[in-house]
C-alpha positions in Angstrom: -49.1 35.3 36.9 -47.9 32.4 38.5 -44.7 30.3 37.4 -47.0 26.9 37.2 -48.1 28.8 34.8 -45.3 30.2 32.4 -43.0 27.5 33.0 -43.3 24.8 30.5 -44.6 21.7 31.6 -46.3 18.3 30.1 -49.1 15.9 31.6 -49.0 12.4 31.0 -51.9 12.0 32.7 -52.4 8.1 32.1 -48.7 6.6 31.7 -48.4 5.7 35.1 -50.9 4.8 38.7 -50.6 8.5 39.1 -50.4 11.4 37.1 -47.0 12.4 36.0 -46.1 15.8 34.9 -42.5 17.0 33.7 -41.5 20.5 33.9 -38.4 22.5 32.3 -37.6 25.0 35.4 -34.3 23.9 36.5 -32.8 27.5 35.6 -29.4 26.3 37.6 -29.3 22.4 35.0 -27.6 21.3 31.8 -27.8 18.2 30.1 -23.9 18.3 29.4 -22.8 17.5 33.0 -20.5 15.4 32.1 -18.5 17.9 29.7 -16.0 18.8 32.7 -14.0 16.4 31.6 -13.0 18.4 28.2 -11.7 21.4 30.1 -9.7 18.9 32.1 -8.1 17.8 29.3 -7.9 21.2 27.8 -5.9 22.0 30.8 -4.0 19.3 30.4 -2.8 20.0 27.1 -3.0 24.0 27.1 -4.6 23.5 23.4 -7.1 26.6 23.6 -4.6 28.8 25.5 -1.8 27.7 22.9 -4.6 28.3 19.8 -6.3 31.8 20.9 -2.4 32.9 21.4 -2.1 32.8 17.6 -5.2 34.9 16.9 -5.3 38.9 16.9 -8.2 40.3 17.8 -8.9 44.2 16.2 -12.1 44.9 17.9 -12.1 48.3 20.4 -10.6 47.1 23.6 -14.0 49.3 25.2 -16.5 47.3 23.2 -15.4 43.9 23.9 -17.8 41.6 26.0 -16.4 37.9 24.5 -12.8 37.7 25.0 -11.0 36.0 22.0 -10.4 33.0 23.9 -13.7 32.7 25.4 -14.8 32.9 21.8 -12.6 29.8 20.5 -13.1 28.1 23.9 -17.1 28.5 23.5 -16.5 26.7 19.5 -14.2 24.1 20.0 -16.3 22.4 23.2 -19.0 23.2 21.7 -18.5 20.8 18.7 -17.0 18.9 21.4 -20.4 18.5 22.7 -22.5 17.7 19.6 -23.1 21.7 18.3 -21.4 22.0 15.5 -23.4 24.5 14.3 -22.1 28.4 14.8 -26.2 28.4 15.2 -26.4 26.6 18.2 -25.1 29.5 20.2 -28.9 30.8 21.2 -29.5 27.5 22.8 -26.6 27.2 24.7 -26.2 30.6 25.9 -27.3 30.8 29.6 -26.7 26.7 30.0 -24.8 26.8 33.1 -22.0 23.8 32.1 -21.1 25.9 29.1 -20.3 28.9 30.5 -18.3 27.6 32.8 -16.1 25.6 30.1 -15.1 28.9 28.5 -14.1 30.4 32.3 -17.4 32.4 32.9 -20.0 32.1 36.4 -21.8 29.3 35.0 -24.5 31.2 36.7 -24.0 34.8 37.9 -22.0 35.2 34.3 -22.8 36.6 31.4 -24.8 34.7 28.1 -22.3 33.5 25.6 -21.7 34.5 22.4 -24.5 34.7 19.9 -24.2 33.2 16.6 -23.4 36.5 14.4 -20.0 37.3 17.0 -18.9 34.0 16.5 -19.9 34.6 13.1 -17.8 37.9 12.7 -14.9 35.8 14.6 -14.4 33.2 11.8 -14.2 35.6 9.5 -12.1 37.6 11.2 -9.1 35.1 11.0 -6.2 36.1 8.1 -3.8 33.6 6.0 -0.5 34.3 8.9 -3.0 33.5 11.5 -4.5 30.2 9.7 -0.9 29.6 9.6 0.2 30.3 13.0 -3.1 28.1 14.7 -1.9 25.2 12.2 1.5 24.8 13.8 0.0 25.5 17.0 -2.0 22.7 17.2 0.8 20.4 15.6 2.9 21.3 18.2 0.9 21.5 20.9 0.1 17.4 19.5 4.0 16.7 19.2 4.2 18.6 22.7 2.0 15.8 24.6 3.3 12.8 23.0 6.5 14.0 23.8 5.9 14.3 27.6 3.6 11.3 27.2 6.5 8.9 26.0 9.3 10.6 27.6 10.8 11.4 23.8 11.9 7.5 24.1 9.5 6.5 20.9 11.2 3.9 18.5 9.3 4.5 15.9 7.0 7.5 14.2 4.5 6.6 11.3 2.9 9.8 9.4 0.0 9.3 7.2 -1.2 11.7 5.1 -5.3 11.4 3.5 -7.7 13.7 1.4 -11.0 13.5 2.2 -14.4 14.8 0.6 -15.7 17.8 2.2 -19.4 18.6 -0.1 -20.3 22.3 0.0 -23.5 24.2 -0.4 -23.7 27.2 -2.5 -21.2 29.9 -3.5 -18.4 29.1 -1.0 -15.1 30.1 -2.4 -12.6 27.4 -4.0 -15.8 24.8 -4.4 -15.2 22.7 -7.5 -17.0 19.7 -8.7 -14.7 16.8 -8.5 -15.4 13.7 -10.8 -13.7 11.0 -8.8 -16.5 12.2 -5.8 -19.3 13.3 -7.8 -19.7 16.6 -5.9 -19.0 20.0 -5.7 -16.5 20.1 -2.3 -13.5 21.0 -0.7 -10.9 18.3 -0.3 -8.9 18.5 3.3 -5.9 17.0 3.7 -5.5 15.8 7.3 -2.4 14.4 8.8 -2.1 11.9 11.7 0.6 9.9 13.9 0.8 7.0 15.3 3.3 5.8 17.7 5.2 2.7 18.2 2.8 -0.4 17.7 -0.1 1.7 19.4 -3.3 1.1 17.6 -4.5 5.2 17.9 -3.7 7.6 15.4 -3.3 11.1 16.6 -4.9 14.2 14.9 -2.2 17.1 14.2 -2.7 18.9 11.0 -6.0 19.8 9.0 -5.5 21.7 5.9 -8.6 22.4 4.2 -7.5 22.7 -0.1 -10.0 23.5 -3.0 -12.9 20.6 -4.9 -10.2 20.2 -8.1 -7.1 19.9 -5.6 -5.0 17.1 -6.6 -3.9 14.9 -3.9 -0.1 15.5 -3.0 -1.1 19.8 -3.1 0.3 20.9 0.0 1.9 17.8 1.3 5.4 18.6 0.7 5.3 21.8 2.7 3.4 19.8 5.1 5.8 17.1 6.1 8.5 19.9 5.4 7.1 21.9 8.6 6.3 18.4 10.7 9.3 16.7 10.3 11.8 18.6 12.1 9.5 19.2 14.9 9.3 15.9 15.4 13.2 14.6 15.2 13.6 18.1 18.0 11.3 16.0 20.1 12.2 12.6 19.4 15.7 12.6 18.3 16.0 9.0 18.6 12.8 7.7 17.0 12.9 5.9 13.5 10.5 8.2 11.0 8.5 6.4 8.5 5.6 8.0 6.2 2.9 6.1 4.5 0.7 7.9 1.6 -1.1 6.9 -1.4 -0.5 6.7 -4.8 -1.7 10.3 -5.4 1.0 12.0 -3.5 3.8 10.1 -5.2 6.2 12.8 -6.8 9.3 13.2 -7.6 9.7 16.2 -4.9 8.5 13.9 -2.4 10.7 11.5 -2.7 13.7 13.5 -2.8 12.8 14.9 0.3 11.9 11.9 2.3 15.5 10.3 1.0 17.2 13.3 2.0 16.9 16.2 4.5 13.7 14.0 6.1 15.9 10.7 6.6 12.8 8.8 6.4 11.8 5.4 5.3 9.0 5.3 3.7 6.1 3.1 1.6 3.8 5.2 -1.3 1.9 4.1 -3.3 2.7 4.2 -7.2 0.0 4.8 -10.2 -0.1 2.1 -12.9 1.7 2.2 -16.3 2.8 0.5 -19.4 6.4 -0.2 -17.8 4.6 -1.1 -14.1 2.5 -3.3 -15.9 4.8 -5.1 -17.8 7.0 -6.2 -14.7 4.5 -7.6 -12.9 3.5 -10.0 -16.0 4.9 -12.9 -14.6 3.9 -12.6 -11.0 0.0 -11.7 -12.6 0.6 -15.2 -14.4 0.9 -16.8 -11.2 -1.6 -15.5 -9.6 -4.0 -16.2 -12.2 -2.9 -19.8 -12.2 -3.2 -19.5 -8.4 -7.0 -18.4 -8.7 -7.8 -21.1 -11.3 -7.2 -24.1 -9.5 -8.3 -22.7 -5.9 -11.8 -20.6 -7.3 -10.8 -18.0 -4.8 -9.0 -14.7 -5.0 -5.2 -15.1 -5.1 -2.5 -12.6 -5.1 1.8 -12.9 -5.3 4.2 -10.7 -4.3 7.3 -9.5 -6.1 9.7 -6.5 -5.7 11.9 -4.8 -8.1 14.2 -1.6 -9.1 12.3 0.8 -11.0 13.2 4.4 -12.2 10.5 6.5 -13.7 11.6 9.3 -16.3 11.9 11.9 -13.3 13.9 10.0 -10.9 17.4 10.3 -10.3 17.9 6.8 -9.6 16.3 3.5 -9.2 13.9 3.1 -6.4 12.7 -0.4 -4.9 8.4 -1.5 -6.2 7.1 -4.2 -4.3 4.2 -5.8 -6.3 1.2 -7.5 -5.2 0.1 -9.2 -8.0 -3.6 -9.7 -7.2 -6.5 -11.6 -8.7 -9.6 -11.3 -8.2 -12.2 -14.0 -8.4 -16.5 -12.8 -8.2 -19.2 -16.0 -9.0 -20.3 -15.8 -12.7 -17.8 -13.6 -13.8 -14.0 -13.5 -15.1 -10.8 -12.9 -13.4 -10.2 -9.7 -12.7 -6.7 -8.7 -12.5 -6.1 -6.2 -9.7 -2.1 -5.3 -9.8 -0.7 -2.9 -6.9 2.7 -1.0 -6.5 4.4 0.8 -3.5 7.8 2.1 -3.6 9.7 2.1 -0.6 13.5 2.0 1.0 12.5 -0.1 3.7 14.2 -3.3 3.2 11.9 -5.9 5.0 10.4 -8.8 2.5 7.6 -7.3 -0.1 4.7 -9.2 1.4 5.7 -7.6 5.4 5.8 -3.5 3.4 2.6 -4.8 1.6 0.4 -5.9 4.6 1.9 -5.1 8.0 3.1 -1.5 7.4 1.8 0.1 4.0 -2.1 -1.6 4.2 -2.3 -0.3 8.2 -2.6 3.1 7.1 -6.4 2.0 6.0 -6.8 2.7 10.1 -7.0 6.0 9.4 -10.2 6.0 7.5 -11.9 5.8 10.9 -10.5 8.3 12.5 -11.4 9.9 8.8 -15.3 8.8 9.7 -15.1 9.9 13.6 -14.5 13.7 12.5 -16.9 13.7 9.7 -19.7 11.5 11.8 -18.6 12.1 15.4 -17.9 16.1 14.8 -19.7 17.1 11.6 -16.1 18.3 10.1 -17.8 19.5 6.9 -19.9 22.0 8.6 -17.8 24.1 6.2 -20.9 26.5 5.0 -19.3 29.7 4.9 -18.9 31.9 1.8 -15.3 32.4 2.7 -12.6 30.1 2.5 -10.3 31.4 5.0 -13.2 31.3 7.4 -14.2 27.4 6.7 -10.3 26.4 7.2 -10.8 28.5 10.5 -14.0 25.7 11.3 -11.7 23.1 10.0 -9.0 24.0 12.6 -11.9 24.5 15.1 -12.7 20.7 14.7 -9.4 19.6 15.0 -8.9 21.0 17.9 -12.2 19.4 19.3 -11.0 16.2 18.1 -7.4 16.2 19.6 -9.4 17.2 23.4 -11.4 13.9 22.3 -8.5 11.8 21.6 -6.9 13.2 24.9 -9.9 11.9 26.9 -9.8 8.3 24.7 -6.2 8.6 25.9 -7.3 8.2 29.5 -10.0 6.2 29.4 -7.4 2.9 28.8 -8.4 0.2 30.8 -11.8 1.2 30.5 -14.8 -0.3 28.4 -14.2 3.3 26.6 -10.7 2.6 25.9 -11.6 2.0 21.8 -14.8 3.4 22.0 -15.9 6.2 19.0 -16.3 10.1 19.2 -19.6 9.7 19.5 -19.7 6.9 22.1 -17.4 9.3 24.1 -19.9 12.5 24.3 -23.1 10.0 25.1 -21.4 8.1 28.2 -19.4 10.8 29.3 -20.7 14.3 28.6 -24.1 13.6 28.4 -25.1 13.7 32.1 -28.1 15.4 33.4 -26.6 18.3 35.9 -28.1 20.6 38.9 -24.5 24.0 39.2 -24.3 24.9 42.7 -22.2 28.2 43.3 -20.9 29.1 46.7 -18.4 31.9 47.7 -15.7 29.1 48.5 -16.7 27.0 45.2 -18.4 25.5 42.1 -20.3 21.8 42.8 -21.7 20.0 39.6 -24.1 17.8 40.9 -24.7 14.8 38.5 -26.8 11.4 39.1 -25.8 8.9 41.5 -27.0 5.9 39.5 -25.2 7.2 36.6 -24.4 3.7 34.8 -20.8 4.4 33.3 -19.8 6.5 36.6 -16.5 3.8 37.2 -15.4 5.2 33.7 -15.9 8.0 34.1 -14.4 8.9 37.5 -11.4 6.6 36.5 -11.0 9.5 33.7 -11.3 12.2 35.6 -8.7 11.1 38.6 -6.5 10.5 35.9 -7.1 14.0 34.0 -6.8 15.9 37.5 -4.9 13.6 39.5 -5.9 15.8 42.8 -9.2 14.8 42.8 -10.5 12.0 45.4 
């Protein structure tokens, strides 16, 4: 039997002035050429080294054909990539690109892991490990910024979100929430943003139960972040922006004390909240009247709630809103803060900039699939979440790189379809490895001005 006729092939016998067929026999191709560029940055930052360090692995050393790092290697650039799915492993297993991201002979080597090891390997992963891969990854985050900026940053924001994560089925600590509608987990992920730079930086995912309320594991969060960060950037003004459902007592006390951070959170409504922002709702009603658009006023005063030990500055945005055919609607807002700038400048420039996150929110649910959270055990789907982050932080490395570059602001997804996407021929000589990828590749000046500056000896 001849290889015309078990390789797969397709006639289009009337598409062009002759006949054109298309055959799938390049045994030595991928169609993630371009995906180099994530072990570059992987080797810039040590992530996977620093991560599969945290994991122990129990299997008998004489059985073991996937090492743990090739395993964790194979999942993170894998998502990377566009597989989110521990499924995907039976397609990529011999694809030569693939196998060389996770150190293998991207040809001689042997096939990747199929989906039930990296199956057993999720579940492998214990509480103290969950733990231990956690701060890895924040430090390893802290680490680069640190090198990046010299430890000269002047000043630190962390913002803290939930998010919805919707499950399937009987995973373990799925509850129906009513403010989403849905049976989910809700993660809490935590990002940082330097200076007046417009990216926010990925370092901590913790994945919490459906009925979680929002300031659940915050504390202990910013408890573990915070000195890492003043170790690395002694000199750096912290600040912290959250919403209204982490506001506690607790928090506050910490971020006034041992944190020595200034801070703007959001505060829930009540009768007393309410009542102090009377006057400035007058005025913005009166405002809204005689314009016929929406009009808001701010205000500040001292406030202390049953549970405080002291007063605590609320700036007030006394908002109205104004919709055709319908009445004013009164929208009041409240942040309490120790920064001392001028309640509109908390309001707008510092507290309302922490709606950036939301798409770097939508990049890891859209650009990585980040709920892709299906199995039964919990531990195991906080393992995925951790998996993703570490996928997005090699993503953010490349964004990183890519300044100057029609890619410098460009999403996840953009990313993986200019740059990774790249039809390939592997080449493997004794002396070395040659990716061969197409000459009349149309984002080529991007992407080589990546790679020189990723692995600065290349020319």
């Amino acid at each position: 039997m001849t290889e015309d006729i078990t390789t797969q092939r397709f006639l289009f016998s009337k598409l062009l002035n002759k006949p054109l067929l298309v055959r799938f026999d390049e045994r030595q191709g991928s169609s993630d050429g371009g995906a180099v560029l994530l072990k570059a940055a992987d080797g810039r930052l040590g992530l996977t080294e620093r991560l599969a360090d945290c994991l122990r692995d129990s299997r008998d050393p004489n059985k073991i054909v996937h090492e743990v790092e090739e395993l964790l290697r194979q999942r993170v650039f894998a998502i990377a990539c566009g597989y989110p799915d521990g499924n995907d492993a039976a397609r990529l297993a011999e694809d030569p690109v693939h196998k060389m991201l996770v150190g293998r002979d991207p040809l001689q080597g042997v096939a990747l892991a199929s989906q039930p090891t990296l199956s057993r390997f999720e579940n492998a992963v214990g509480r103290k490990e969950l733990l231990r891969l956690g701060q890895s990854l924040a430090s390893a985050v802290i680490e680069r910024h640190r090198q990046r900026l010299r430890g000269k940053a002047r000043t630190i924001t962390i913002d803290l979100d939930p998010t919805e994560d919707p499950t399937h089925g009987g995973q373990q600590l799925s509850f129906f929430n009513g403010y989403y509608d849905s049976w989910c987990y809700l993660p809490m992920l935590g990002f940082l943003s330097f200076n007046h730079e417009p990216e926010q930086y990925l370092l901590a995912a913790l994945l919490r139960p459906g009925n979680a309320p929002d300031k659940k594991g915050a504390l202990a969060l910013l408890e573990r972040l915070v000195p890492s960060l003043r170790q690395a950037f002694p000199r750096a003004r912290l600040r912290v922006r959250l919403d209204a459902g982490f506001a506690c007592p607790e928090l506050f006390d910490f971020l006034e004390g041992p944190a020595h951070a200034q801070y703007a959170v959001g505060l829930p409504k009540n009768k007393v909240l309410l009542r102090k922002a009377r006057r400035l709702m007058s005025q913005a009603r009166r405002l809204a009247r005689q314009t016929g658009q929406s009009a808001y006023v701010y205000g500040e005063f001292w406030y202390r709630a049953g549970t405080w030990p002291g007063k605590r500055r609320v700036i007030i945005k006394a908002e109205v809103l104004v919709y055709p055919g319908r009445q004013l609607k009164d929208n009041p807002r409240f942040v309490v803060t120790n920064l001392t700038h001028s309640p509109r400048w908390v309001y707008e420039k510092f507290y309302c900039q922490r709606g950036e996150i939301e798409n770097r929110i939508k990049e890891l649910h859209h650009g990585l699939e980040m709920d892709r959270t299906s199995c039964s055990s919990f531990l195991a789907n906080q393992f995925r979440l951790l998996l993703t982050a570490a996928a997005y932080t090699l993503m953010q490395e490349i964004r990183l790189q890519a300044a100057r570059t029609s890619l410098a602001r460009a999403q996840v997804q953009t990313l993986r379809e200019r740059l990774f996407k790249l039809g390939a021929r592997v080449v493997v000589s004794v002396r070395r490895i040659v990716i061969h990828l197409p000459a009349a590749f149309a984002f080529l000046r991007d992407w080589k001005h990546i790679a020189t500056r990723l692995a600065p000896d290349s020319g």
